[in-house]
N, C-alpha and C positions, 0 to 999 in steps of 0.2 A: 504494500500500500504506500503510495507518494504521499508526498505532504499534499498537492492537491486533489485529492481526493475526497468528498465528502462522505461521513459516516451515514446511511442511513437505520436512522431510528422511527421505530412503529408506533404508533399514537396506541393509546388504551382507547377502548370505548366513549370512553366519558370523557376524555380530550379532545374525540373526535363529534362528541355532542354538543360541549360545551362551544367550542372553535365555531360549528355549525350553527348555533342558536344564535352566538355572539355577531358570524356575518351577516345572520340575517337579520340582525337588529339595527346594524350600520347602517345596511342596504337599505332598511326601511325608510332610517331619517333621511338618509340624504333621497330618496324619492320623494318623500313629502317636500326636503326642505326645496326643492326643485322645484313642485309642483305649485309651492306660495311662490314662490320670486317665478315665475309665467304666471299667476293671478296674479303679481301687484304689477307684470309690465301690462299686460291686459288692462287692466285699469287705469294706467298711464296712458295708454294707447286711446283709450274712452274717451276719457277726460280730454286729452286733444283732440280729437275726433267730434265732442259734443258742440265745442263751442265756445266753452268756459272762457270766464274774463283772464287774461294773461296774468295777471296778478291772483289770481288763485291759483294756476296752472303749475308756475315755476317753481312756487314752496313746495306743492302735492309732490310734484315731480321730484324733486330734490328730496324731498323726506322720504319717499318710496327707494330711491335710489340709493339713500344712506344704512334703508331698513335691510334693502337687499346685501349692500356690501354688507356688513354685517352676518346676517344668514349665511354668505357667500366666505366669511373667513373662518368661520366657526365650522360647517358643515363641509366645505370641499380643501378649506386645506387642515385639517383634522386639528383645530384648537381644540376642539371641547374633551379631544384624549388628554386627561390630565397625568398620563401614567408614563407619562416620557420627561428625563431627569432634566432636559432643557425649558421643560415649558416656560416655567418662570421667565427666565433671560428673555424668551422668542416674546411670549405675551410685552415685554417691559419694550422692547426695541418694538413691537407693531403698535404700541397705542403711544409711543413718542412719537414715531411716524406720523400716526393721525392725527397728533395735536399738533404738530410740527405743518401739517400740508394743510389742516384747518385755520393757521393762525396765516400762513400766505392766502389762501383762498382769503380770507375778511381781509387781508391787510390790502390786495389787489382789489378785490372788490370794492371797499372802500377808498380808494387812489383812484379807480378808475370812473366810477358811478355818483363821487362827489365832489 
């Protein structure tokens, strides 16, 4: 046997149950959490589609948008596993980030719109 070689080892029943419950409990959320973020673009989609006054439109929009990113970092790049020994660090560097790009968005915004 090489050093590249990998061992294999045989799951017990109950490894191979639990491993199975547990994929399909992943698989669940992230199908639902999919299935909200396509109902709230759909609703975006309305909402411009209907008519609405622009000044309602761009907050709806923007707060739908903010609800998804959200959903969209929890659910597809696996925040909500909290059993990985970096999480800490990762969570601390994504939400500087987003105060970080929140405080140029008002800061541009506001330079530019006043």
């Amino acid at each position: 046997m090489s050093s590249h070689d990998t061992p294999i080892v045989a799951k017990s029943q109950a490894q191979y149950e639990y491993d199975r419950h547990h994929n399909a409990v992943h698989m669940r959320k992230q199908v639902i959490n999919f299935a909200i973020m396509i109902f709230l673009t759909f609703i975006a989609f309305g909402m411009a589609a209907a008519g609405f006054s622009k000044y309602l439109i761009f907050p709806f929009i923007l707060l739908l948008a903010g609800v998804q990113v959200v959903l969209q970092l929890y659910a597809f790049m696996h925040l909500e596993d909290k059993k990985t020994h970096f999480g800490g660090v990762i969570g601390f560097f994504m939400w500087m980030g987003i105060v970080i790009a929140f405080t140029f968005f008002l800061a541009f915004l506001t330079v530019i719109w006043w």
